[in-house]
C-alpha positions in Angstrom: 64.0 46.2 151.5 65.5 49.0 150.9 62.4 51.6 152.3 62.3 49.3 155.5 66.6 50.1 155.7 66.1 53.8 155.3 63.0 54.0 157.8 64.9 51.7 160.4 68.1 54.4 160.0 65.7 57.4 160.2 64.0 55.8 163.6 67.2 55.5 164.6 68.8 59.0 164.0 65.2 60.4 165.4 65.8 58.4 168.5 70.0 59.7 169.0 68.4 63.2 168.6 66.0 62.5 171.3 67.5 61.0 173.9 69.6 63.7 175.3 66.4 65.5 175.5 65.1 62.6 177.1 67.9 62.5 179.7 67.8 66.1 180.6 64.2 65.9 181.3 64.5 62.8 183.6 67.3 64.4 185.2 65.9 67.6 185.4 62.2 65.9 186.6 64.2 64.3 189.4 65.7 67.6 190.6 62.5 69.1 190.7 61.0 66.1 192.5 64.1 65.6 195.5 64.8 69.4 195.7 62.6 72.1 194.1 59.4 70.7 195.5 59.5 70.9 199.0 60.5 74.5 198.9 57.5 75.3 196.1 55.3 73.8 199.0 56.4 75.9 201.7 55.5 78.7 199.2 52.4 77.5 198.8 51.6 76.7 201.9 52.9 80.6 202.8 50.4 81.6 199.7 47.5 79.9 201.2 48.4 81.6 204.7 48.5 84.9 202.9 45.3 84.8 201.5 43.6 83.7 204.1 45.3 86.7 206.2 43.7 88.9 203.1 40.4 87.4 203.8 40.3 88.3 207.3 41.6 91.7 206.8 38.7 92.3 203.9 36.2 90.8 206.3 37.5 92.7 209.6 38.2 96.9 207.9 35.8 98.8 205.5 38.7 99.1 202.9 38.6 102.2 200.5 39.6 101.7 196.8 43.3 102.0 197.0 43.6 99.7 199.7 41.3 96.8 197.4 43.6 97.4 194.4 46.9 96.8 196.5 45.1 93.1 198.0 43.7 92.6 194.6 47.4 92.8 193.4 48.9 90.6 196.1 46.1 88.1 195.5 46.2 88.2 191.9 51.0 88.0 193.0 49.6 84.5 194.7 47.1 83.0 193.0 50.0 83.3 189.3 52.4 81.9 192.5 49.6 79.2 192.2 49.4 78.5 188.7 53.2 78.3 188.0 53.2 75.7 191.1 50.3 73.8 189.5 52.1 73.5 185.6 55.5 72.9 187.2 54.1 69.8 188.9 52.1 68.8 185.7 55.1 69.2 184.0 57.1 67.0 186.2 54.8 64.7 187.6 56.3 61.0 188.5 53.0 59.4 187.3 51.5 59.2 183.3 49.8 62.2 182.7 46.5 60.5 182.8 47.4 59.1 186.6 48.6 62.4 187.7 45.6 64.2 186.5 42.3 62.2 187.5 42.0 62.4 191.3 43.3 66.2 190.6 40.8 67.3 188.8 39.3 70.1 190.8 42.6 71.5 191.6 43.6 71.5 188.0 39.8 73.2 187.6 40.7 75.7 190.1 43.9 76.5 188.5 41.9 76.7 185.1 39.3 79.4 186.5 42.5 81.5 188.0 43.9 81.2 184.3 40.4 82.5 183.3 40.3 85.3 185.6 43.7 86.4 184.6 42.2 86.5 180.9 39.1 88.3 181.2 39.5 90.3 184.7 39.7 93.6 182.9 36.7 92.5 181.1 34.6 91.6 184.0 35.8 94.8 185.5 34.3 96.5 182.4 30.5 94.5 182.9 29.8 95.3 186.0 30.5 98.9 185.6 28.3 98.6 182.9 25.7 97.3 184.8 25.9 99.9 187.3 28.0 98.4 190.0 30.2 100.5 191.4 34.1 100.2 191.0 34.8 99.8 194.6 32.4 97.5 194.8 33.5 96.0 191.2 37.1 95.6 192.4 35.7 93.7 195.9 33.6 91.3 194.2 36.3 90.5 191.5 39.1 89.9 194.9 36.0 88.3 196.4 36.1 86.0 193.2 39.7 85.5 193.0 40.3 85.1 197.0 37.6 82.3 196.9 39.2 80.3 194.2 42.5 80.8 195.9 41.4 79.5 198.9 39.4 76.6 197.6 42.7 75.4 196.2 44.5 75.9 198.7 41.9 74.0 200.9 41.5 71.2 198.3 45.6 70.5 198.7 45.5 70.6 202.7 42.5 68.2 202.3 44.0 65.9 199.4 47.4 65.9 201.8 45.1 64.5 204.7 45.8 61.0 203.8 47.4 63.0 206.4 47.8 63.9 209.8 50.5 62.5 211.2 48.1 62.9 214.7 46.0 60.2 213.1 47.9 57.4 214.8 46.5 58.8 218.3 43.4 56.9 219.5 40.5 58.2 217.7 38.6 59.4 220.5 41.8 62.1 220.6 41.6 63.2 217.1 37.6 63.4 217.6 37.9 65.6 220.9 40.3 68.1 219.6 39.2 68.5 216.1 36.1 70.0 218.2 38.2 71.9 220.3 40.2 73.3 217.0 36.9 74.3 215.3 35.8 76.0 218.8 39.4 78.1 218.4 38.6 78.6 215.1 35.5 80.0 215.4 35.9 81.9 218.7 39.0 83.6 216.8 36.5 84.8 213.3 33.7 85.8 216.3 35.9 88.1 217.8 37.5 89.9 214.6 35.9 94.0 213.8 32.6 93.6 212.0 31.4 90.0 213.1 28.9 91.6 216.1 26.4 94.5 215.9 27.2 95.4 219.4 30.6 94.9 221.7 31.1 91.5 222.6 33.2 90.2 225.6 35.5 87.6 224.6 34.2 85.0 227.2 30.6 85.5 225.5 32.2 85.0 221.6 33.8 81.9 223.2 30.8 80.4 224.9 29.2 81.3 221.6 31.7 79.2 219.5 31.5 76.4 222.2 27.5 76.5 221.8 27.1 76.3 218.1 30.3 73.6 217.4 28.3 71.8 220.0 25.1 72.2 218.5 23.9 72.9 222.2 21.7 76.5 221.7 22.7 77.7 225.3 23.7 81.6 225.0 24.1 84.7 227.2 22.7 87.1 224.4 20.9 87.6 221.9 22.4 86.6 218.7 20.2 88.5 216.3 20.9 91.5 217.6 24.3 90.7 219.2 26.2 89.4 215.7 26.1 91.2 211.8 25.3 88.9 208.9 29.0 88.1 208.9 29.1 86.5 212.0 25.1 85.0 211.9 26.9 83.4 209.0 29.8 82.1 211.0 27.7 80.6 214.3 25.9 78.8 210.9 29.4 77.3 209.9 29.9 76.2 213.9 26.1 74.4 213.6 27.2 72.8 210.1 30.7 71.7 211.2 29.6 70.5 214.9 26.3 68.9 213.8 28.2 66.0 211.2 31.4 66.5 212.8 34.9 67.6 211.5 36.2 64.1 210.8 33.3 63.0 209.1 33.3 65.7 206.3 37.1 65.8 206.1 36.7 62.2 205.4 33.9 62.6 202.7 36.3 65.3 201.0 38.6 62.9 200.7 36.7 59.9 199.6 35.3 63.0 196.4 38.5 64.4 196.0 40.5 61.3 195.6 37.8 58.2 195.8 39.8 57.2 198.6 40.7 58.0 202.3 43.7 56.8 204.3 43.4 53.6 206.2 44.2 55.4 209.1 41.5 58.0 208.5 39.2 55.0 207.5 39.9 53.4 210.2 39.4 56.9 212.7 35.6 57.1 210.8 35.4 52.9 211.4 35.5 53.6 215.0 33.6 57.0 215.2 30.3 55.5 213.2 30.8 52.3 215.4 30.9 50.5 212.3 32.2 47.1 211.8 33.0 46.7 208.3 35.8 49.1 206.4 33.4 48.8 203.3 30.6 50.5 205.1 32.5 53.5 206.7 32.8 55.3 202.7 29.1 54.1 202.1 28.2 55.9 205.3 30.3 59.0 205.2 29.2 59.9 201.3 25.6 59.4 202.8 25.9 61.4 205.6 26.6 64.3 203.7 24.2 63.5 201.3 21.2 63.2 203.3 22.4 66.2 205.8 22.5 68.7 202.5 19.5 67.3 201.3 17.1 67.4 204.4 18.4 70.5 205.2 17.7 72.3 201.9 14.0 70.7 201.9 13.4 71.7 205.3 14.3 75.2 204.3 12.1 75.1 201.4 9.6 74.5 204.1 10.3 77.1 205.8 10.5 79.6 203.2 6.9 78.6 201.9 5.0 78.7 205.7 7.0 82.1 207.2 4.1 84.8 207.1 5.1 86.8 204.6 4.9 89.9 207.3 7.3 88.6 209.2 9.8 88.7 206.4 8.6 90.9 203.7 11.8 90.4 201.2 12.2 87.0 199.9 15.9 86.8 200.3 15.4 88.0 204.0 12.6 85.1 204.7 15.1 82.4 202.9 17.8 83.4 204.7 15.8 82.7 207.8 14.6 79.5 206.8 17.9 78.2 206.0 19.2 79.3 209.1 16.5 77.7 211.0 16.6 74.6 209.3 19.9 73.7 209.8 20.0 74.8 213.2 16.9 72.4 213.9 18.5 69.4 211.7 21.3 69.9 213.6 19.8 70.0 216.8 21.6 73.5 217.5 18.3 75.5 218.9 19.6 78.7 217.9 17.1 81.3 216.7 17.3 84.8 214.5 14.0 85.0 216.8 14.2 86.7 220.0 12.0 84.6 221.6 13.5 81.7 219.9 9.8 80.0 218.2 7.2 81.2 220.9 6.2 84.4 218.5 6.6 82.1 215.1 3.8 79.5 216.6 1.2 82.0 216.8 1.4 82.7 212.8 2.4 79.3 211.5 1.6 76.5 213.3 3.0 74.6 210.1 6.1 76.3 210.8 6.6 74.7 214.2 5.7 71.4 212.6 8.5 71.4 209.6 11.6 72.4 212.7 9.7 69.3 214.9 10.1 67.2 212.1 13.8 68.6 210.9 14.7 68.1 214.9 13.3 64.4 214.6 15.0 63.2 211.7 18.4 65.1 212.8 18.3 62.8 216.6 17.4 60.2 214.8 20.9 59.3 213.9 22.8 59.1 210.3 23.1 55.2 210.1 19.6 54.5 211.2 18.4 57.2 208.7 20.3 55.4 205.8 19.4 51.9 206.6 16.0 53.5 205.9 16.5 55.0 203.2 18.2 51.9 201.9 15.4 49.2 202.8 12.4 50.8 201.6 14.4 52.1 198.5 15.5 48.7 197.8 13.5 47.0 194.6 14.7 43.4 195.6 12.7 40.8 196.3 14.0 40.8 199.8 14.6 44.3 201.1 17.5 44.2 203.4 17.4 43.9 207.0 17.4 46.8 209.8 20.3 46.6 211.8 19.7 45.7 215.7 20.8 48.6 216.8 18.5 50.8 214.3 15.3 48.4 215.6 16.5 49.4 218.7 16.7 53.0 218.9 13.8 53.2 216.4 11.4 52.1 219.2 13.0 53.7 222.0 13.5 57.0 219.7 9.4 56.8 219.1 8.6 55.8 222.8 10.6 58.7 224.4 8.9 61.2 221.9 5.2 59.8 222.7 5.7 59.7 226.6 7.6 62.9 226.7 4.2 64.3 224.7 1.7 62.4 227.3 3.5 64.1 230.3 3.7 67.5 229.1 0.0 67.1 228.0 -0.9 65.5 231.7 1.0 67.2 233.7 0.6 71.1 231.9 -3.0 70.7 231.1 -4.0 73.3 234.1 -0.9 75.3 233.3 0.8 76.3 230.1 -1.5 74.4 228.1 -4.7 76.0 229.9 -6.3 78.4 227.7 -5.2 76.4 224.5 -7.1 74.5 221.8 -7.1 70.8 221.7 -4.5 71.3 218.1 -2.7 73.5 219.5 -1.7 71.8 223.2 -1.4 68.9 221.3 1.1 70.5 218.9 2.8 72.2 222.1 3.3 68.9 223.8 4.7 66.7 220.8 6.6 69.7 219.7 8.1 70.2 223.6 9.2 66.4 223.6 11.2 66.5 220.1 12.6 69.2 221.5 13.8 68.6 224.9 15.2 65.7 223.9 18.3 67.4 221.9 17.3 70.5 220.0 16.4 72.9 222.6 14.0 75.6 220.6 11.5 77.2 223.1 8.1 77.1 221.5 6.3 78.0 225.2 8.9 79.6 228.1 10.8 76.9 229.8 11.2 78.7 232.7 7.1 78.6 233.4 7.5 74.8 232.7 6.0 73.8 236.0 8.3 71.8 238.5 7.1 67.9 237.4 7.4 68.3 234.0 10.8 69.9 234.5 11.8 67.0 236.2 10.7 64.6 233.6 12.6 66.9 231.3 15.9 66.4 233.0 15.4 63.0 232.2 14.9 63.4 228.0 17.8 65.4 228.1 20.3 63.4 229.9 18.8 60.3 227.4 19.0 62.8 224.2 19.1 61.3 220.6 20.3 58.6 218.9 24.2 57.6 218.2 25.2 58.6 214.9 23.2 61.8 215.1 23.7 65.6 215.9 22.5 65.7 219.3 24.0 64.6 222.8 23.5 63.1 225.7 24.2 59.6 226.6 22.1 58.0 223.3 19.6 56.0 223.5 20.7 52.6 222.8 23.6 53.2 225.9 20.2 53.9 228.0 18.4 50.6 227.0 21.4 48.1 227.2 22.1 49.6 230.8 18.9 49.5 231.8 18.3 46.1 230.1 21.3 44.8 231.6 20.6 45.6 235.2 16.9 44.5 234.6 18.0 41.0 233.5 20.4 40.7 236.2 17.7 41.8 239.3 15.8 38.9 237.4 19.0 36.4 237.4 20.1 36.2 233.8 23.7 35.8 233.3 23.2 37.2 229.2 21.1 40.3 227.9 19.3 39.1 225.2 17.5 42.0 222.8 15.6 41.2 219.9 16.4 37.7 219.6 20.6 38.8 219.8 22.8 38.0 222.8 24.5 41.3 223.7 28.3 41.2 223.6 29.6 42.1 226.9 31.4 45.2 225.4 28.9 47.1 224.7 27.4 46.3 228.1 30.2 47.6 230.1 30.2 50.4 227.4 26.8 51.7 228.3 27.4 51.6 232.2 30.6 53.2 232.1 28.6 56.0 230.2 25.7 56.2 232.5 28.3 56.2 235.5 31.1 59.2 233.5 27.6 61.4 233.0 26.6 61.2 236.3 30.1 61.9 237.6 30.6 64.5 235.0 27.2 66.4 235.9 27.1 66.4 239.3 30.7 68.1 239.3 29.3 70.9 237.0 26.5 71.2 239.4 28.7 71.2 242.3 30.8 74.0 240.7 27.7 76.2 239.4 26.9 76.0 243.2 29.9 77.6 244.0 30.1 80.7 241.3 26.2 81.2 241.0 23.3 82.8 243.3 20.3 81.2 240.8 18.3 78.0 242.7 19.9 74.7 242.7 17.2 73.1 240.8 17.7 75.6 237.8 21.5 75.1 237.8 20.7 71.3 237.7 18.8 71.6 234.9 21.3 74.2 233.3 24.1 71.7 233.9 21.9 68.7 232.1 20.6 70.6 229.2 24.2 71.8 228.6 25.4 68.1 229.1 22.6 66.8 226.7 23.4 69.5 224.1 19.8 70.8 224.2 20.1 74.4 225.0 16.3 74.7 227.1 17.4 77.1 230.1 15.1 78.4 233.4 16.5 81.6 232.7 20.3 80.7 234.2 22.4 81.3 230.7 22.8 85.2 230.4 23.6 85.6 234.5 26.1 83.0 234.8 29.6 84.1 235.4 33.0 83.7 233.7 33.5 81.0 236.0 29.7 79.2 235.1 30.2 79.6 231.7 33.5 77.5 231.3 32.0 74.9 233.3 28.7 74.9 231.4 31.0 74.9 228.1 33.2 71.9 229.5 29.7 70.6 229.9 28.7 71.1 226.5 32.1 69.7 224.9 31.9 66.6 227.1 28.1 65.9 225.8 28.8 66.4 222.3 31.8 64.4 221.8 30.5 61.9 224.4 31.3 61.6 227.6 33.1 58.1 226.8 35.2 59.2 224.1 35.9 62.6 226.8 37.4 60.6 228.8 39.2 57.8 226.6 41.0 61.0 225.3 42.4 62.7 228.3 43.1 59.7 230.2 46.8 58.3 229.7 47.0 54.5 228.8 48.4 52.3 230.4 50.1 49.5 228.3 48.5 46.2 228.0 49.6 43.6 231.2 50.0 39.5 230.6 49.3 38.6 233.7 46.4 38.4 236.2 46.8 38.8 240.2 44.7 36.2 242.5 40.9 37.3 242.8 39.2 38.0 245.7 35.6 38.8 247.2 34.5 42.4 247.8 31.4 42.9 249.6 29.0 45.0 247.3 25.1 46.0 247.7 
């Protein structure tokens, strides 16, 4: 009894020494939380402006070694701001420390490899001088190191605070139309700093450029090989990457692996981007999305890699770096080409070559839902596999049937022309390759501009279909082309319902798909009427100039590199319009008007 007396007294003394401890820390916890916080963040948030300022000034100036050991020192003065910011809010976290820390993990990571580089920087100074680098080159690729992590933190706290955006309660198709228009700023603003081109630039070219790539469209005044460095190749690759799955959808997907979560409100922005109906499928979708998109794209290039004569690209890295380019520009419909002559040299060497970018241009219009349905049926090991989707049986047939008559015509109606004096492979090849193409991606494998007259026609008419929804390319989708069509079918025929596939169609989606086919017409005949006006080229090439920019294919008669400043904002609007829809265009800058409860007395209005 006695043992259990003294214990209970020394619990009790232990706990009276504590508890004024305690109290300070909750006090002092809480005057961190209400007051200290907030300014830390606007610190940080300067930091993160800071080092992204150092980044464009390392990128922009050939710096000499003095220069490097100043940034190094203000980099290394922001990225301890970083670290003390990190402990402090470890320290006084509201949550246990196990809550606090598991969706935080790569920030507390990031602020573990700053620690790291702290430790051993002198060290790592020391190897590479040892193994012959340099030490101006030495001090850039340790701030090269140091600015990444930086900036990845900084970028992983912007994205984890994007349960976010106050702008999210706008109507999606805002958010959608100018997180395009931000990345066009964005990348217009890193096209035009010192050492992105090879050659001087004008601004209205860097912009169309930006507008081109975010919009996966191809279309461009110059030539980018030998316009742009490797620094700004690099950055027209960011533009394809970002504009092919979208903005939304990979801030979304950071936040669903950052956190294992997204806002409602961001859920509910994706929920109406993918067209989904269920809130349980918009995470499944966005993870996949990324997935397949990195995946595909690193196969293709692999592809690539293995069938580019050697010749063309004697030093591995130089050939890899050429096939990655060129398969994500194909995956993501873009059509842009290191190539001069875009693919028409590249088929001569390797037909195989023109074969992996048709099939990397197929699978990228064929649409991110449909391709993961797919991959989810026939990987499936249940007795029952699950069931396509209506729309993906849909746009599965019409995506085929587009891509076999577009082949036929070009084989018919070329056969005395550019497809003359080839082999049955070859024309063959040529024709399927020319109808993947035209439909979305817009790489030349024969001149378009010797494309005779019917077949250009026909052309105008894959273009302003394009791909699938859900995918990288434009135009008014597929599936809005067969329920309009459908839909005015059934009616000449006297059916009150469209019926597809054994499913009544809702009369949404109906009015949906006319209003499209109606807005693209409207919007493409005012871009015609205004090339018209600024240009001298035939009206029949500026028609197809203004489709192919409105379908985000990028196939030209030879209009793009004579338009004017005038022609090339309308043939960007053009391009902005088809890639975030011309729908959601529309939905966005139109004002709403609130919802009325009453309905005036109808009337008859003579139509037909």
């Amino acid at each position: 009894m006695q043992r259990f007396a003294r214990l209970r007294r020394l619990r009790f003394l232990i706990r009276n020494l504590a508890a004024p401890a305690t109290r300070a820390f909750i006090h002092a916890r809480a005057f961190f939380q209400r007051f200290l916080r907030p300014a830390l963040r606007v610190g940080f948030g300067a930091s993160g402006i800071a080092a992204a300022a150092i980044l464009l000034i390392r990128l922009s100036f050939d710096l000499n070694d003095q220069q490097l050991a100043l940034l190094n020192q203000i980099t290394q003065s922001l990225a301890l701001y970083f670290l003390a910011y990190e402990s402090v809010c470890l320290l006084f976290a509201n949550e246990p420390l196990r809550a606090y820390i598991a969706p935080r993990r790569l920030e507390l990571g990031m602020a573990a490899l700053l620690a790291l580089n702290f430790a051993f920087q002198d060290d790592l100074l020391l190897r590479f001088t040892r193994a012959g680098i340099s030490t101006h080159d030495s001090l850039l690729l340790v701030l090269n190191i140091l600015n990444a992590v930086l900036l990845l933190s900084v970028g992983l706290h912007i994205i984890r605070r994007a349960a976010w955006a106050s702008f999210l309660h706008f109507h999606p198709a805002v958010v959608f139309l100018f997180s395009f228009a931000g990345v066009v700023g964005l990348g217009w603003a890193l096209l035009a700093l010192p050492g992105s081109a090879a050659t001087y630039v004008r601004p209205i070219d860097h912009l169309f450029i930006a507008i081109s790539a975010t919009c996966v469209t191809g279309l461009s005044p110059l030539d980018i090989a030998a316009s742009y460095s490797r620094r700004g190749q690099w950055i027209i690759l960011g533009l394809i990457q970002v504009g092919g799955l979208g903005l939304m959808t990979l801030t979304s997907f950071f936040g669903y692996f950052l956190s294992g979560r997204a806002s409602l409100r961001a859920t509910l922005v994706m929920k109406e981007l993918l067209s989904e109906e269920s809130f349980a499928e918009v995470r499944r979708l966005v993870v996949a999305i990324a997935a397949l998109a990195v995946s595909i794209e690193l196969i293709g290039a692999v592809h690539l890699f293995v069938v580019t004569p050697p010749d063309l690209h004697p030093e591995p890295a130089e050939r890899f770096y050429y096939a990655l380019f060129h398969s994500i520009s194909a995956f993501c419909n873009a059509g842009f080409s290191l190539y001069s002559a875009g693919l028409i040299d590249i088929f001569e060497f390797s037909p195989a070559y023109i074969g992996g970018a048709g099939a990397l241009i197929w699978l990228g219009g064929l649409g991110f839902p449909v391709i993961s349905e797919l991959v989810r049926r026939f990987s499936s090991l249940a007795p029952v596999r699950p069931r396509l989707s209506l729309t993906t049986r849909l746009v599965l047939r019409l995506h085929a049937g587009l891509v076999v008559a577009g082949a036929l015509a070009f084989a018919l109606l070329e056969r005395n022309g550019l497809l003359r004096d080839l082999s049955l492979f070859d024309a063959s090849l040529h024709a399927l390759f020319y109808s993947i193409s035209a439909r979305t991606a817009g790489f030349a494998a024969v001149p378009t501009g010797a494309v005779g007259p019917p077949m250009a026609f026909f052309t105008l008419l894959l273009m302003w279909i394009g791909a699938n929804p859900g995918s990288t390319g434009g135009g008014i989708k597929t599936s809005t082309a067969a329920v309009a069509f459908a839909s005015v079918f059934q009616k000449l025929r006297g059916r009150e319902r469209l019926e597809l596939f054994g499913r009544s169609i809702s009369e949404s989606s109906i009015f949906r798909a006319l209003a499209a086919v109606l807005l693209s017409f409207a919007a493409i005949c005012a871009g015609v009427f205004v090339l018209t006006i600024t240009e001298s080229k035939p009206f029949f090439d500026l028609a197809f100039e203004a489709v192919s920019a409105f379908g985000t294919v990028g196939l030209s008669r030879d209009v793009t590199a004579s338009l004017s400043d005038a022609g090339k904002l309308t043939i960007g609007a053009l391009m902005l319009i088809g890639r975030v829809g011309v729908l959601t265009f529309f939905v966005a800058i139109i004002p709403r008007r609130p919802a009325i409860n009453y309905r005036l007395p109808g009337d008859y209005v003579v139509t037909g």
